[in-house]
N, CA, C and O atoms as CSV, one atom per row, in Angstrom:
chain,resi,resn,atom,element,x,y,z
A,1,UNK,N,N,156.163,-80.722,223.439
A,1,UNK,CA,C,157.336,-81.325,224.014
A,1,UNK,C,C,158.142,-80.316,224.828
A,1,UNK,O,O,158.644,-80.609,225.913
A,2,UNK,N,N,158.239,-79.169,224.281
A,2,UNK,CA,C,159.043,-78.549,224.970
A,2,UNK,C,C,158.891,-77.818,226.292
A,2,UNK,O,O,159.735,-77.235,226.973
A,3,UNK,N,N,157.187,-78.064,226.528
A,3,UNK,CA,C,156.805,-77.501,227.752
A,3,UNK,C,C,156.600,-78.058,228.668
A,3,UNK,O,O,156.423,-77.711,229.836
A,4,UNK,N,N,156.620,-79.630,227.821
A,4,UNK,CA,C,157.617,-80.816,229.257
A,4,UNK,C,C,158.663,-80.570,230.235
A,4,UNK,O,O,158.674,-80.710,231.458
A,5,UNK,N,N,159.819,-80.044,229.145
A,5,UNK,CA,C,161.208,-80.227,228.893
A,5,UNK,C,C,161.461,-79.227,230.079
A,5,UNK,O,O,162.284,-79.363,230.984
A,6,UNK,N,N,160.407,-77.993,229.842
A,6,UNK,CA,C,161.524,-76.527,231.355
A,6,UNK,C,C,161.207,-76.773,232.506
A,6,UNK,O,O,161.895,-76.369,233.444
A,7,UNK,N,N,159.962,-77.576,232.700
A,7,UNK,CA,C,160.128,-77.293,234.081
A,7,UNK,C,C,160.965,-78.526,234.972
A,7,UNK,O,O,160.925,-78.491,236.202
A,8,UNK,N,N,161.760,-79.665,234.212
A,8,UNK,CA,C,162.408,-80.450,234.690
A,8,UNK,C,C,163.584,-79.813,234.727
A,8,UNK,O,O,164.395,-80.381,235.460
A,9,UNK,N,N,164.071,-78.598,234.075
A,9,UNK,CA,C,165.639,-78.078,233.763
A,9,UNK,C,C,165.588,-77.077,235.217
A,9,UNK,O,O,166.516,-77.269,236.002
A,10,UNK,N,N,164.633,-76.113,235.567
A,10,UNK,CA,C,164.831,-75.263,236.509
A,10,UNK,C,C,165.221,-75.907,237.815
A,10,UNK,O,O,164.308,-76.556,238.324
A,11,UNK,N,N,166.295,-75.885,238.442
A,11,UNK,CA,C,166.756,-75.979,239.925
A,11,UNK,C,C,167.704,-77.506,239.954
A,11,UNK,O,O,168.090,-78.047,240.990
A,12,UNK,N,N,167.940,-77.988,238.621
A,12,UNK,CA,C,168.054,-79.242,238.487
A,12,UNK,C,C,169.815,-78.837,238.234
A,12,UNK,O,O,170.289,-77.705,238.137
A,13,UNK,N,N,170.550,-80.159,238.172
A,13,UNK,CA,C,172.040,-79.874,237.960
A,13,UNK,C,C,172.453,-80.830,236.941
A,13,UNK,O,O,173.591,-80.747,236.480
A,14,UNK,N,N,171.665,-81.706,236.555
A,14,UNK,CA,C,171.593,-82.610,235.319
A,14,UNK,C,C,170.278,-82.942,235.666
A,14,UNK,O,O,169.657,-82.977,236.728
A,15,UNK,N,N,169.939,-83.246,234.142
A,15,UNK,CA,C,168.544,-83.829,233.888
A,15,UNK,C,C,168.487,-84.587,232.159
A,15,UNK,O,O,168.408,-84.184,230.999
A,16,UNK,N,N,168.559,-85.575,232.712
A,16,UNK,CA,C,167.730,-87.096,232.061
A,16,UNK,C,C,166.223,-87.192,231.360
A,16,UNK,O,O,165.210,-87.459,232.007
A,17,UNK,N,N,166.242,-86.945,230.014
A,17,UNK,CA,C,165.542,-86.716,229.329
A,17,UNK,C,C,164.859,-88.333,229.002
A,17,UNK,O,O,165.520,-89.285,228.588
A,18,UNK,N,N,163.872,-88.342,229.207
A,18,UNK,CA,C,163.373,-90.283,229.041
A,18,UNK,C,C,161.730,-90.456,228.350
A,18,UNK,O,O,160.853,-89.831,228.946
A,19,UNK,N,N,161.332,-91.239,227.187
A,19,UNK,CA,C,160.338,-91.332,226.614
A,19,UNK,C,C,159.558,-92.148,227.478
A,19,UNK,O,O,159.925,-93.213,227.972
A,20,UNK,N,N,158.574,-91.646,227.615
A,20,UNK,CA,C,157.304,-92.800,228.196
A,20,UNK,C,C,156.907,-93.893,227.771
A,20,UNK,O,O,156.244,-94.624,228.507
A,21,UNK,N,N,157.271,-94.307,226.293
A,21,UNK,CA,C,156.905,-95.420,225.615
A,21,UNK,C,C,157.792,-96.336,225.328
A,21,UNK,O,O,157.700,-96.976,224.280
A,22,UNK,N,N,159.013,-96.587,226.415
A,22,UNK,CA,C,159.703,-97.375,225.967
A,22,UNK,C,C,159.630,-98.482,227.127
A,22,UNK,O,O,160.297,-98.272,228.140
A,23,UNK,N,N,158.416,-100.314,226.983
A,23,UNK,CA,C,158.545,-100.687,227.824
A,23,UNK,C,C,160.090,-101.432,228.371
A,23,UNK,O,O,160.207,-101.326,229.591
A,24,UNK,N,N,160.733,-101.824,228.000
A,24,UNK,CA,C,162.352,-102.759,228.119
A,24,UNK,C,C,163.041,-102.180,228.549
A,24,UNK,O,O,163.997,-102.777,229.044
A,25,UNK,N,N,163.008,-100.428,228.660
A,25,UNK,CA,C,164.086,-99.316,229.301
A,25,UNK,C,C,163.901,-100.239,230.945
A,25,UNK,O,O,162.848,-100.517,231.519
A,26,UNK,N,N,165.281,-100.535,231.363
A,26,UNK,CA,C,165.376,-100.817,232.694
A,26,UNK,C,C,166.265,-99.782,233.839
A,26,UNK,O,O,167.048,-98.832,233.829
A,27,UNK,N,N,165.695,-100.503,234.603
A,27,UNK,CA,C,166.772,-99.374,236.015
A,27,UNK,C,C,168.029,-99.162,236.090
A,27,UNK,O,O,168.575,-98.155,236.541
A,28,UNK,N,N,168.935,-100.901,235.280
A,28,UNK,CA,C,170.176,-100.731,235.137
A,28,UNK,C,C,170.307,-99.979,233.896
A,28,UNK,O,O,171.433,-99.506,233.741
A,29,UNK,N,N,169.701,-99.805,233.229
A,29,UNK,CA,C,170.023,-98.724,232.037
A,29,UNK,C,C,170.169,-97.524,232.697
A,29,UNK,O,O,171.238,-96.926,232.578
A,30,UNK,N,N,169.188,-97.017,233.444
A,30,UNK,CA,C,168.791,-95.429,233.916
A,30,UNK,C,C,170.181,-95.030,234.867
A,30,UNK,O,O,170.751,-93.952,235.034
A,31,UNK,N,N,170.433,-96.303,235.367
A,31,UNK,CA,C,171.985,-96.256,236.611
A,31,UNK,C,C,173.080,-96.144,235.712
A,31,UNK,O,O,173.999,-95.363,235.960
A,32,UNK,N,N,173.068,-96.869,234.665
A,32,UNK,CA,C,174.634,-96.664,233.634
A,32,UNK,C,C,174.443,-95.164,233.176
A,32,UNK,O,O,175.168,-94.247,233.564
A,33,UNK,N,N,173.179,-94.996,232.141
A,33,UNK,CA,C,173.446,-93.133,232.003
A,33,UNK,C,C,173.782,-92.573,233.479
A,33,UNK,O,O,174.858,-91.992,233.618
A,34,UNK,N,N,173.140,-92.679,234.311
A,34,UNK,CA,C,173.517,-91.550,235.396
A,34,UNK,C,C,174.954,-91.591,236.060
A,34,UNK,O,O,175.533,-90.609,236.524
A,35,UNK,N,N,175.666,-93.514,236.013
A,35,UNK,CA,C,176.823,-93.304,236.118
A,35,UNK,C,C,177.546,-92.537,235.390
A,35,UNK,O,O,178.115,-91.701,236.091
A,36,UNK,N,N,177.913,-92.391,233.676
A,36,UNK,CA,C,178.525,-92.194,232.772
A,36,UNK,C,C,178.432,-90.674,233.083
A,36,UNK,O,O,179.518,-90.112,232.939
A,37,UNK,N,N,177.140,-89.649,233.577
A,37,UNK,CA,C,176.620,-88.685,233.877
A,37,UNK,C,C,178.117,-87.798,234.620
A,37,UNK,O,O,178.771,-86.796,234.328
A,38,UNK,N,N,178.152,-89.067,235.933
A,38,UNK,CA,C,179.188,-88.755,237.132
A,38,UNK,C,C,180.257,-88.261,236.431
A,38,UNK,O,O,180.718,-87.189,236.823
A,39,UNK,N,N,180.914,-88.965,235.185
A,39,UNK,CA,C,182.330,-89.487,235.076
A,39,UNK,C,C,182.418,-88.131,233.554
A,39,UNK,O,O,183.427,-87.441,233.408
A,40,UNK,N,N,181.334,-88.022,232.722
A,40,UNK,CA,C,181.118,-87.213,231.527
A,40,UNK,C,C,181.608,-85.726,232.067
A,40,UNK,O,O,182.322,-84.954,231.426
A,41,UNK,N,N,181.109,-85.514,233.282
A,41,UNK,CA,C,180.590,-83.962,233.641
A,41,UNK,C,C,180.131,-82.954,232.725
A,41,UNK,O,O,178.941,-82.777,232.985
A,42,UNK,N,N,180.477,-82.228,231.808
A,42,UNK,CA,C,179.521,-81.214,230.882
A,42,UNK,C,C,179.284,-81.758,229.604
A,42,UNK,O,O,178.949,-80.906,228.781
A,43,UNK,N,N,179.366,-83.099,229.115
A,43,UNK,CA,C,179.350,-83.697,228.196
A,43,UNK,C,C,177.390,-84.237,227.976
A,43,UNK,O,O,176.687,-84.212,228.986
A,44,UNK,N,N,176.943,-84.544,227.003
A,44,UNK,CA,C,175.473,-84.782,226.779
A,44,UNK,C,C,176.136,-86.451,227.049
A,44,UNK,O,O,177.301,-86.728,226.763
A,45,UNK,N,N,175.317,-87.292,227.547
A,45,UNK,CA,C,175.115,-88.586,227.914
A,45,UNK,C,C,173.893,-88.945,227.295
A,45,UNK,O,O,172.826,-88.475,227.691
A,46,UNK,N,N,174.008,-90.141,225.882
A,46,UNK,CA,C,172.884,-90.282,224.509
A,46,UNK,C,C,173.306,-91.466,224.956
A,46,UNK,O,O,174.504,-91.646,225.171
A,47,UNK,N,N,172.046,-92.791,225.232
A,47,UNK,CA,C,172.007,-94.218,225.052
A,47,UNK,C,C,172.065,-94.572,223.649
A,47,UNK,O,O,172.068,-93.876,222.634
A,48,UNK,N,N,172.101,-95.509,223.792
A,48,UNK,CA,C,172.932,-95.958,222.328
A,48,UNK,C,C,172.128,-97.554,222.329
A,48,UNK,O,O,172.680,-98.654,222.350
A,49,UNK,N,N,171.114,-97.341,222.307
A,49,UNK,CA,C,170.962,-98.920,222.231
A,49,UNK,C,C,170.924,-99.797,220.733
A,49,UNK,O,O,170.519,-99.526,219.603
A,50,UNK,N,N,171.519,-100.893,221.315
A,50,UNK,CA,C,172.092,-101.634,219.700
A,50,UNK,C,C,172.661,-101.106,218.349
A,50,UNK,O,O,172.255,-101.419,217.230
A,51,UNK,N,N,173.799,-100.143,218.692
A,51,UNK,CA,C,174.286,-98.803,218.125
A,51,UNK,C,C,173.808,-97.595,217.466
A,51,UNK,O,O,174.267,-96.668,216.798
A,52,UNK,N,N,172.873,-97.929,217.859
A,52,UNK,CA,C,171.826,-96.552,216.837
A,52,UNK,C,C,171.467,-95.515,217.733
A,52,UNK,O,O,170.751,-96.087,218.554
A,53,UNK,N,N,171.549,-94.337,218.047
A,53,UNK,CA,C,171.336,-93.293,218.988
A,53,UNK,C,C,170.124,-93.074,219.218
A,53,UNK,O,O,169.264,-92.964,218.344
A,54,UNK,N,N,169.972,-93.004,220.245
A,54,UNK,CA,C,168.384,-92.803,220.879
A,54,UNK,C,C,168.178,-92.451,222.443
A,54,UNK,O,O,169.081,-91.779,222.941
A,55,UNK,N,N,167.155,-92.805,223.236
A,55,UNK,CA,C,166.790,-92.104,224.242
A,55,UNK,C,C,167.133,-93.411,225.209
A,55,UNK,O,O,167.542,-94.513,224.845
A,56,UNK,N,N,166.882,-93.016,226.360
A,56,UNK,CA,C,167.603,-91.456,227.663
A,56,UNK,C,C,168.435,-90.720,226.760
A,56,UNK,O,O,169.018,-91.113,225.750
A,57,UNK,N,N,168.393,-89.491,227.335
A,57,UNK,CA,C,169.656,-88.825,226.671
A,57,UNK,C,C,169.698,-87.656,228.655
A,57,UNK,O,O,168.950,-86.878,229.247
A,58,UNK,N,N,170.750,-88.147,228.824
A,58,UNK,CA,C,171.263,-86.771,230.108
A,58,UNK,C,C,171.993,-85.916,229.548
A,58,UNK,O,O,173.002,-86.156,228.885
A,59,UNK,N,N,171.211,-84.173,229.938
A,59,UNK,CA,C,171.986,-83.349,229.540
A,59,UNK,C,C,172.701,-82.776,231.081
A,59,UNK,O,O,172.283,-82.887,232.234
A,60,UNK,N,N,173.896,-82.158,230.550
A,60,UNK,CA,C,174.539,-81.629,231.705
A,60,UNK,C,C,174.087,-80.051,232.045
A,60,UNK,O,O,174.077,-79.468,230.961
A,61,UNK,N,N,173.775,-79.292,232.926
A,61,UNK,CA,C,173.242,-77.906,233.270
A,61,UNK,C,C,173.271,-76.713,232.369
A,61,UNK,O,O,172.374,-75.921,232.081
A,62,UNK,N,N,174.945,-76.803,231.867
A,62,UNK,CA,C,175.291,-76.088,231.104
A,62,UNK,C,C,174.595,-75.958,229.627
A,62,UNK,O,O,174.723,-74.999,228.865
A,63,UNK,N,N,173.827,-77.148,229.399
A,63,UNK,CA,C,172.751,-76.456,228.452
A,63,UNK,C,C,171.636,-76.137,228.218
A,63,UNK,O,O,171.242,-75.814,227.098
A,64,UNK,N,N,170.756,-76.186,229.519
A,64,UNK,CA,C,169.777,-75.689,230.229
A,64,UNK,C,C,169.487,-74.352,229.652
A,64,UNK,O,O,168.346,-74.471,229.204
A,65,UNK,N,N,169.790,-73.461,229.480
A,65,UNK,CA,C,169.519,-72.202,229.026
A,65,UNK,C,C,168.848,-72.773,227.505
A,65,UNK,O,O,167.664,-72.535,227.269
A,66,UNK,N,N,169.533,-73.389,226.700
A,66,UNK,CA,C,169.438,-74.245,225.371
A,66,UNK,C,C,167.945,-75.043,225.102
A,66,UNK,O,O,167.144,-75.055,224.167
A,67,UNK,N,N,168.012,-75.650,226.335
A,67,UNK,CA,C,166.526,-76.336,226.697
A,67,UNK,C,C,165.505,-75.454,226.441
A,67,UNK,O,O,164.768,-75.545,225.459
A,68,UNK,N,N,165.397,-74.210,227.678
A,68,UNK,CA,C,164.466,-73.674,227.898
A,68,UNK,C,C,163.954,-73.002,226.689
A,68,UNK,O,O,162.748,-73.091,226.463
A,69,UNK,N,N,164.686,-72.362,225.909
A,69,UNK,CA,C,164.381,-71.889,224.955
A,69,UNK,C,C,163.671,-72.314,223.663
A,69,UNK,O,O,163.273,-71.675,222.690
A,70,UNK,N,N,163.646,-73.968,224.077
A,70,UNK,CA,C,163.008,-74.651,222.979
A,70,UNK,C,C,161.229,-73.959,223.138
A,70,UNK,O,O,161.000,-73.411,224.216
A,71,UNK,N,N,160.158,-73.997,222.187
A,71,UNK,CA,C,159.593,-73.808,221.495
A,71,UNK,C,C,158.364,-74.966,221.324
A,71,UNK,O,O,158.833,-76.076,221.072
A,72,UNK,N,N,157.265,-74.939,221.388
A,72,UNK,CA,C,156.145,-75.677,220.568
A,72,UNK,C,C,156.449,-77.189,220.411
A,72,UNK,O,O,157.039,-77.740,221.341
A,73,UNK,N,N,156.168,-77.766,219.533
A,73,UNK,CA,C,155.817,-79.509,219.407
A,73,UNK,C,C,157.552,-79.473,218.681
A,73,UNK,O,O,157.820,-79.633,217.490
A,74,UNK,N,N,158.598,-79.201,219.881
A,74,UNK,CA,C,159.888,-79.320,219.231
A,74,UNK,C,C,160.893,-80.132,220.892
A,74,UNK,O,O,160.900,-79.778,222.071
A,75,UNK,N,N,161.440,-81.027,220.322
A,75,UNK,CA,C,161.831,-82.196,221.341
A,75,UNK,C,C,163.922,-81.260,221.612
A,75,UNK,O,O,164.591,-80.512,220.899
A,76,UNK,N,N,164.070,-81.671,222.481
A,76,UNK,CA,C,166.003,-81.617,222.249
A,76,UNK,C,C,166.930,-82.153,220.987
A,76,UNK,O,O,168.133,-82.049,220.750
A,77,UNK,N,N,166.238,-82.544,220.545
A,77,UNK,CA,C,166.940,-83.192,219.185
A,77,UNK,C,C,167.950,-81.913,218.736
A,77,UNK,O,O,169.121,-82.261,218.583
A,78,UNK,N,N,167.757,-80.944,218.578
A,78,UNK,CA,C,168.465,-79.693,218.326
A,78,UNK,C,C,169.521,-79.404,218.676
A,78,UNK,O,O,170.579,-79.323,218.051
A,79,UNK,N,N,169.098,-79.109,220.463
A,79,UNK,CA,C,170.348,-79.294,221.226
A,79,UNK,C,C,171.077,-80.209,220.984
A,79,UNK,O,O,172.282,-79.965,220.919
A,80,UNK,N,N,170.658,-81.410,220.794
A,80,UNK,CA,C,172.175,-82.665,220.796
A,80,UNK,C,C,172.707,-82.281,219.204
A,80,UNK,O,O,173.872,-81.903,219.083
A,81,UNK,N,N,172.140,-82.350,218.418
A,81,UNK,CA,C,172.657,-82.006,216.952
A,81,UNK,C,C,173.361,-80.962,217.209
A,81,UNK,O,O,174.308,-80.945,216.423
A,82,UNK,N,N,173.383,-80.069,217.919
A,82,UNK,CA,C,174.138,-78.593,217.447
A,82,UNK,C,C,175.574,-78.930,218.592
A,82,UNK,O,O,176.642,-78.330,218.469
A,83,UNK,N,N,175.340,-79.896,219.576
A,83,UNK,CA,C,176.551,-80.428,220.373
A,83,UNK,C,C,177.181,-81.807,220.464
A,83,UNK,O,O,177.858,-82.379,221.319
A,84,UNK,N,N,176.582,-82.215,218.944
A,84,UNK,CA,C,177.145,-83.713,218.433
A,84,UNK,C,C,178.620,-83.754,218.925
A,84,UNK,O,O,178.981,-84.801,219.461
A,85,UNK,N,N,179.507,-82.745,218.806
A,85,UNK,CA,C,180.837,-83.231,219.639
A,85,UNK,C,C,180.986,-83.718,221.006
A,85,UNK,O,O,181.994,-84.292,221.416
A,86,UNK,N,N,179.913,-83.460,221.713
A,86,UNK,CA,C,180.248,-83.259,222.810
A,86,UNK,C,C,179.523,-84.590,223.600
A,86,UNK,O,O,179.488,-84.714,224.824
A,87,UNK,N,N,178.962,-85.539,222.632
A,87,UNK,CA,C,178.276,-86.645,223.092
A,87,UNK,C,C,178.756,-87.586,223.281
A,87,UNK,O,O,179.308,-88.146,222.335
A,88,UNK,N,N,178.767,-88.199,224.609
A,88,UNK,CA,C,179.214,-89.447,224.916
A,88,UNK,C,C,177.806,-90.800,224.917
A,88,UNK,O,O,176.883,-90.952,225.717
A,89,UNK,N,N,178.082,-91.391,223.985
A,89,UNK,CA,C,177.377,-92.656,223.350
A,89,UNK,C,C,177.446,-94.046,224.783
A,89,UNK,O,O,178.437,-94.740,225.010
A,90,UNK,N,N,176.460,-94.099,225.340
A,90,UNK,CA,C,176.548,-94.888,226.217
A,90,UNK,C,C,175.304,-96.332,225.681
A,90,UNK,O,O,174.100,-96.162,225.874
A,91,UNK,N,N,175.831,-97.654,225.030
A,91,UNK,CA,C,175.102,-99.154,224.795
A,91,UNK,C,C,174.497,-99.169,225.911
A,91,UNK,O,O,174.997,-98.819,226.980
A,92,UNK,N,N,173.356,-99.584,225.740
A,92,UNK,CA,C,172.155,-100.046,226.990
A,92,UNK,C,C,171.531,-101.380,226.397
A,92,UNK,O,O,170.681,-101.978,227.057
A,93,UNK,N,N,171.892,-101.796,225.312
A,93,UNK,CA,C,170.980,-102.951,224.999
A,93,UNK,C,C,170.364,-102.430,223.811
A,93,UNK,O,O,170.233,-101.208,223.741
A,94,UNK,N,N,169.872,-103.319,222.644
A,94,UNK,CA,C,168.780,-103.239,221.433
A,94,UNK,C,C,167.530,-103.651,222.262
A,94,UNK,O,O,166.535,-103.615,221.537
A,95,UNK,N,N,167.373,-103.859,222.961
A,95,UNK,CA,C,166.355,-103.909,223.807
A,95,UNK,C,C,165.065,-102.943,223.988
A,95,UNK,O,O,163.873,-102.982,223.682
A,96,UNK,N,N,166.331,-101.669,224.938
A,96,UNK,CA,C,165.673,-100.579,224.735
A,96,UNK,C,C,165.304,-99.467,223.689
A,96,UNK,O,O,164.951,-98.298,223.850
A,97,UNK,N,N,165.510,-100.240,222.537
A,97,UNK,CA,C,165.073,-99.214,220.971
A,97,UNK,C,C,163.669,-99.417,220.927
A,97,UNK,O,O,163.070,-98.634,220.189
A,98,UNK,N,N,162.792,-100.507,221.696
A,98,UNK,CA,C,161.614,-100.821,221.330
A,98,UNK,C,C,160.560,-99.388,221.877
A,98,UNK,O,O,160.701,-99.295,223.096
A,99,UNK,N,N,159.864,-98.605,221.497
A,99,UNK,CA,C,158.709,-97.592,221.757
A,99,UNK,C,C,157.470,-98.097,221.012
A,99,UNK,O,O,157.356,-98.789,220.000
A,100,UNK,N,N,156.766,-97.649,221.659
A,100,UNK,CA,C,154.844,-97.507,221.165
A,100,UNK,C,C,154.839,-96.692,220.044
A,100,UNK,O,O,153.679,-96.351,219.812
A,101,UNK,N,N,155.761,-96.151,219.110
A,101,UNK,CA,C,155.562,-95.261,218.307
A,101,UNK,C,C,153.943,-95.759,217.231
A,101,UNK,O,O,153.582,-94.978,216.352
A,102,UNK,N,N,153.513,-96.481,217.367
A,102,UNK,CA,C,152.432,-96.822,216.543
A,102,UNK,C,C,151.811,-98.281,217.115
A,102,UNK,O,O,152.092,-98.850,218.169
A,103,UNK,N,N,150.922,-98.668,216.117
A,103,UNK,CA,C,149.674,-99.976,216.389
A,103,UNK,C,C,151.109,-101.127,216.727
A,103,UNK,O,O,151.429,-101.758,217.735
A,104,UNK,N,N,151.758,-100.996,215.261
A,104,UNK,CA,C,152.282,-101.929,215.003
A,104,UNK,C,C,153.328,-102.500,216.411
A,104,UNK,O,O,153.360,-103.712,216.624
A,105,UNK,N,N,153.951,-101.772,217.098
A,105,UNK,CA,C,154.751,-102.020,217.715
A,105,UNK,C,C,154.061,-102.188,219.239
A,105,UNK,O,O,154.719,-102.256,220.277
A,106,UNK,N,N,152.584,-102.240,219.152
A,106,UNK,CA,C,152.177,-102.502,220.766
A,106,UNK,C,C,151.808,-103.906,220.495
A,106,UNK,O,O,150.649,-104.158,220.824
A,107,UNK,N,N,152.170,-104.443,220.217
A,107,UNK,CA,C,152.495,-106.139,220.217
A,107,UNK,C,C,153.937,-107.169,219.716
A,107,UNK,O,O,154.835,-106.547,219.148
A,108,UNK,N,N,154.066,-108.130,219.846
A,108,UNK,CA,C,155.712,-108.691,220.462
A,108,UNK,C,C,155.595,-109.489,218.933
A,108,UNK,O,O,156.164,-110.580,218.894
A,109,UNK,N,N,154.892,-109.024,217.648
A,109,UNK,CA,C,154.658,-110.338,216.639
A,109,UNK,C,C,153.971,-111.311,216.797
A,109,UNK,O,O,153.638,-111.819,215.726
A,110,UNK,N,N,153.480,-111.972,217.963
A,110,UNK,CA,C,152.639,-113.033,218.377
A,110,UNK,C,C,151.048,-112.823,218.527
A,110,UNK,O,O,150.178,-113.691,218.463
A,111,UNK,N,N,150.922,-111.621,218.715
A,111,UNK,CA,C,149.521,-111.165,219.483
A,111,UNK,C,C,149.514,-110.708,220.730
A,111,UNK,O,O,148.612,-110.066,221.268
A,112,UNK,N,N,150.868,-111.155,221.337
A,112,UNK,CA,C,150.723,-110.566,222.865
A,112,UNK,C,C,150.964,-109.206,222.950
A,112,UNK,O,O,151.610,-108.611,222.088
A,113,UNK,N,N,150.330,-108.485,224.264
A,113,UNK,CA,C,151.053,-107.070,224.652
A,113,UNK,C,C,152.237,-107.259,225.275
A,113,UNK,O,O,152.907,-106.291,225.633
């Protein structure tokens, strides 16, 4: 994970951290974090879908150094934990909580994909 994570941080001035497995994440979601982004300025920007904290998460530059330094099969989770004050909780919908994390969840309950 984390050797995802640097080369999106170098030359960047915020950067939007986003899972690949989430199909329901929409564009107006990706536009509200990046608005909230505008208005936050050095604050972490964490979606919040159906109140439970989760991904997008935009970090602001200033913790880029924080990023890079991450390490092996280790995600930002760290960074936001160690700057839980500083997070602004932005609702996108229970929608977007849905991920591929397993079998179970690559189908809708019915059989469909």
């Amino acid at each position: 994970m984390a050797s995802s994570i640097a080369p999106s941080v170098r030359g960047a001035v915020g950067v939007m951290l986003c899972l690949a497995d989430m199909p329901d994440l929409t564009c107006g979601d990706l536009a509200l974090l990046i608005a909230f982004r505008k208005e936050g300025g050095r604050s972490i920007i964490g979606a919040n879908p159906g109140g439970r904290a989760g991904h997008p998460v935009v970090f602001p530059s200033r913790l880029f150094t924080e990023l890079l330094e991450l390490g092996g099969d280790v995600g930002a989770r760290e960074v936001v934990v160690r700057h839980a004050g500083s997070i602004i909780d932005v609702e996108i919908g229970a929608a977007a909580r849905i991920d591929f994390d397993t079998m179970d969840t690559l189908f809708y309950g019915d059989g469909r994909w």
